[in-house]
N, C-alpha and C positions, 0 to 999 in steps of 0.2 A: 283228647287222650291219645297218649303214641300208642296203636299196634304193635302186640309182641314179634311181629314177626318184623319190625321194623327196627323192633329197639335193639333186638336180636342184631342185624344188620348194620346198624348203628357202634354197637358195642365191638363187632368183629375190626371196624376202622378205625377203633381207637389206640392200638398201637403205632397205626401207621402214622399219627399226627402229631406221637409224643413223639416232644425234640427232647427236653430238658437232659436224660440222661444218655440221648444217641453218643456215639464217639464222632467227635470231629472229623470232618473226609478232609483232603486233601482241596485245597484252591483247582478249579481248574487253569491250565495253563494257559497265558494273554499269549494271543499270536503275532500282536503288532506293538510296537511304541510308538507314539506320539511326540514329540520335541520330550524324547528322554519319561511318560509316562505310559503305562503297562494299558493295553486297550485291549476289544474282543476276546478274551478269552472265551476258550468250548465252552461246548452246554450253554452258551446267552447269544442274546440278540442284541444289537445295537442298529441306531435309526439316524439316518441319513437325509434330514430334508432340504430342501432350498427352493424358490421362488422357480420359473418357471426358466430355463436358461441360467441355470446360474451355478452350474458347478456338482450338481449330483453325482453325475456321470465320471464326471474327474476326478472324482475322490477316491470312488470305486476303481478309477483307472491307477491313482498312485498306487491304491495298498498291492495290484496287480501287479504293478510293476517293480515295486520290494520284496516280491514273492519269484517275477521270473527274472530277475539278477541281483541276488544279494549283493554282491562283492559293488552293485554301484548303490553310489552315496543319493538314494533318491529324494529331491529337494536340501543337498549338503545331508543327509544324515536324518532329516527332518523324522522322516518315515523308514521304521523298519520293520522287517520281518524276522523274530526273534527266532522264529524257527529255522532258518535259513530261509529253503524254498518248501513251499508248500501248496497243496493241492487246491485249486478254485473252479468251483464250478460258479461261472458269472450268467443270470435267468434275468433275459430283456423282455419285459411284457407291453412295452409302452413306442419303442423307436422303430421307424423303419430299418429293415439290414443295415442298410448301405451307412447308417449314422451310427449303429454297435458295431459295426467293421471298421468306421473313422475311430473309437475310444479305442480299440483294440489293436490298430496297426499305430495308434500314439503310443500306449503302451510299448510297444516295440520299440520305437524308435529312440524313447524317453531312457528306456534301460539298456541301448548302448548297440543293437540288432540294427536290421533293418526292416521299411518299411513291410516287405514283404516277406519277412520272417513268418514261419507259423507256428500261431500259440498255442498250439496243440502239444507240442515239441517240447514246453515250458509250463507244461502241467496248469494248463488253461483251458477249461473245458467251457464253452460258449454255447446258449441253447437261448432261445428264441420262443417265445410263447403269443407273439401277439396278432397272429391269426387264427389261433388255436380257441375252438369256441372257449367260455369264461369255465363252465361247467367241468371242461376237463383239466384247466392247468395247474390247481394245486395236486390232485393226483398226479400229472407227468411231471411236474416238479419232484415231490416227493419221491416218484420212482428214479427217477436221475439222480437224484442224490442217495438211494439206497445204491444204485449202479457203479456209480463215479467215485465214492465216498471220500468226498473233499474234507479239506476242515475247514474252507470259509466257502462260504455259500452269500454271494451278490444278489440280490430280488429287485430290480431297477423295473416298474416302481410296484407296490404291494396294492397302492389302491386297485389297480385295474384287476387285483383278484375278485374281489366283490362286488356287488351290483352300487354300495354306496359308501361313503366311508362316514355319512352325515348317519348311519343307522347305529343303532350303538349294540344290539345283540350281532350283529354281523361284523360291526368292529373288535367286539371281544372276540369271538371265534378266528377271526383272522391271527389276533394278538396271540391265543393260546394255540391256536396249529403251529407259527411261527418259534412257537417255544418249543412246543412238541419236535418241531422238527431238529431242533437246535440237542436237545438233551437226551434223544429217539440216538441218533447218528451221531452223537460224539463232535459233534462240527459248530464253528460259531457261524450265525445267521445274521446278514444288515441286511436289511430290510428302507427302500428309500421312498421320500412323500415329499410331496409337497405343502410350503407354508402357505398361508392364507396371504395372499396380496394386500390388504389395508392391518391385519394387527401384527404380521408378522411371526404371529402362532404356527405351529404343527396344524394341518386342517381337517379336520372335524372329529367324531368321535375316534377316530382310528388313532388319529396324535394325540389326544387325552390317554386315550389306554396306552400310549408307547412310553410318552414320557413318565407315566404311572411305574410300570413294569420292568421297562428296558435297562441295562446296566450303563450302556453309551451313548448319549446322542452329540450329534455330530452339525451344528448349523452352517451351512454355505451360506454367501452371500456375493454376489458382485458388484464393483464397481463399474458403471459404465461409462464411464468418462476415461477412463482409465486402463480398462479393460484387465483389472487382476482380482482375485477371488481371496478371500477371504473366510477358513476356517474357525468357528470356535466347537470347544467339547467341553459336554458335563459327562462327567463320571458318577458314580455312585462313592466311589471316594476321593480319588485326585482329580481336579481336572487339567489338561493339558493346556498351556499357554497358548496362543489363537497364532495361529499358519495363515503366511501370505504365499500367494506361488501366482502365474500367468502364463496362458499357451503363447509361446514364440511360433508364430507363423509368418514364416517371411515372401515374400511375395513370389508366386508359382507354387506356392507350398502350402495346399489344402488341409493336411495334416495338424504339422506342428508337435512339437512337443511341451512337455512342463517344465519352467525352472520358479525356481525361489525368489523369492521378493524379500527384500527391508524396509520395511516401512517408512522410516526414515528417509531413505535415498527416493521416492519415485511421487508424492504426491502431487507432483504439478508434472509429470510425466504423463502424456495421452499415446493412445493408440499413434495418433497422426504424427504425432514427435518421436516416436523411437522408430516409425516407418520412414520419416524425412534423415534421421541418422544413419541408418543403413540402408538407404539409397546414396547417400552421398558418400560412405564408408566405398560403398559398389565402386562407382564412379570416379573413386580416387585412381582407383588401379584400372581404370578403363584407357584402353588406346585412344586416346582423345587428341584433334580430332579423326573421326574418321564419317563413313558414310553410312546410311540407316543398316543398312545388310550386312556389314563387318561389325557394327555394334552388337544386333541382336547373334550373330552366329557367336561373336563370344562372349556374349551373356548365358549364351544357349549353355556353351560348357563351360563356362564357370560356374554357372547355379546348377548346373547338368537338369536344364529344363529338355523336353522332348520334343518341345513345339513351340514357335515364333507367338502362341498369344499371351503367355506371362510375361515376356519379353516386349514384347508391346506397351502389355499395360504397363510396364515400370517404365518405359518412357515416358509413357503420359503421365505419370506420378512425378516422374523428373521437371517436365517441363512445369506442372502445377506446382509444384514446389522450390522453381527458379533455381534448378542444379543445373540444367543444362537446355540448351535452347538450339534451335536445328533452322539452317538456311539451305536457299538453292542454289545448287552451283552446276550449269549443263543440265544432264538426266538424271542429278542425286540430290538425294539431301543428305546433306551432310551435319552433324551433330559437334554441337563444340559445347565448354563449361561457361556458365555464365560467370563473369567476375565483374566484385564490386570495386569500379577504378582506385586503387589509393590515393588521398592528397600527397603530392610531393613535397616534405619538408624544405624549404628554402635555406641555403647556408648564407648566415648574415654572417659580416665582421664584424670580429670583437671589437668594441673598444678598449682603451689604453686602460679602465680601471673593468674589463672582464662583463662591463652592463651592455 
């Protein structure tokens, strides 16, 4: 038998759970589109997983980068920020600095800045949680985002909040802080995890309850033969058609930025084939011949490298991929293009009937 003091209790929350005759509220507002569908809107989470290496990071870097320059077309159009620009607080619990300072000065670069832009400038607020004992960072999360008050809030990745994501009472309270935080602040929350290596699921009870709950999930995958990345999304109502994009990183050039992919145009394209094209592309407009030291100095400022060792290595990429090959001549060596000798067609006489 219920306790009147419970049923008491009971009875005062029975207002709060009748829907039937509430008045309709308003949609909250989606802050991104997808190839033309309406994604994260406030007050919700969406979940972001992929394999280990495979593009988490990067997604989180596009929608950043539709937020710090509208006016560019990030991925042709792919990705937008319907708000124009808007406030992100991006929380890495999982990377060393030096690798959330690599997604961040891509971000830069991808929307038209430069490397050493600061994102600060661009209403990108970056915080860092992953020396911070486990105990305190959803509290200083939470207060950064009560400080900052973004309207998307990045959590790269959620597991490393709790001790397990295999526990399932620790995975719900994760799932329901992550909403709390979402509908508390007015801001939409991703939240990103990893898939299980053999089923290709969301991994453990944390991905049961996301994909349960969440309004967007967002799957990465990469090719690696190929080197380009591959988005799909489910929505709660539409899903978005599946995004191809790949970092162009061209030799000396640690960074890189994002462009779009067609599917159609690249799948016998590898890493090593579009690296041998624009080495040779290089090479066309090189002072050819000349000697190793007037090579690399205008390689230096043509790719405005800093230093003779990316310039090196693209030699050595040259010679392994028979663009150009180097002799000695005195004290130098000197660099020339390799060319495949042409057969010389031979001019026969005609005969009298043109055979």
């Amino acid at each position: 038998m219920i306790p009147e003091e419970k049923i008491r209790e009971l009875q005062a929350k029975i207002p709060e759970i009748e829907i039937m005759n509430v008045t309709d509220e308003a949609e909250p507002p989606a802050l991104f589109s997808v190839n033309n569908v309406e994604v994260l809107p406030k007050k919700a989470v969406g979940i972001v997983a992929a394999q280990k290496k495979s593009g988490k990071s990067n997604f989180g870097g596009l929608l950043m980068t539709a937020s710090a320059s509208p006016s560019f077309q990030v991925l042709n159009g792919a990705i937008r920020c319907r708000e124009g620009s808007i406030k992100i607080l991006n929380i890495d619990t999982e990377q060393p600095l030096k690798d959330a300072r690599r997604t961040l000065r891509r971000v830069m670069k991808t929307a038209g800045y430069g490397y050493d832009e600061q994102w600060g400038s661009h209403n990108i607020i970056s915080l860092s949680v992953k020396d911070i004992d486990e105990a305190d960072r959803m509290p200083l999360i939470e207060l950064a985002v009560k400080e900052h008050k973004p309207q998307l809030v990045i959590i790269d990745g959620i597991a490393d909040l709790i001790d397990s994501i295999n526990d399932e009472r620790q995975s719900k309270n994760l799932m329901a802080w992550l909403d709390y935080l979402a509908c508390t602040y007015d801001c939409a929350v991703v939240g990103m995890l990893h898939l299980n290596f053999n089923s290709g699921k969301i991994g453990g009870w944390a991905g049961t309850q996301a994909n349960k709950k969440f309004t967007d999930c967002f799957i990465l995958k990469k090719d690696k033969t190929n080197g380009f990345f591959t988005m799909e999304h489910e929505g709660r109502g539409e899903s978005a058609p599946k995004l191809m994009f790949r970092i162009v990183c061209p030799i000396g050039d640690k960074i890189g930025w994002w462009e779009p992919l067609d599917a159609s145009l690249i799948p016998e394209l590898t890493k090593e084939d579009q690296e041998e094209i624009d080495l040779r592309n290089l090479m066309d407009a090189a002072p050819l011949p000349c000697t190793n030291t007037q090579l690399v100095q205008w390689m230096m400022i043509t790719k405005r490298w800093t230093s003779k060792s990316p310039a090196n290595k693209a030699l050595k990429k040259c010679k392994d991929y028979r663009i150009l090959d180097s002799k000695r001549e005195g004290y130098h060596s000197i660099w020339y293009k390799v060319t495949t000798p042409v057969a010389q067609e031979q001019e026969l006489e005609l005969s009298d009937d043109g055979i």
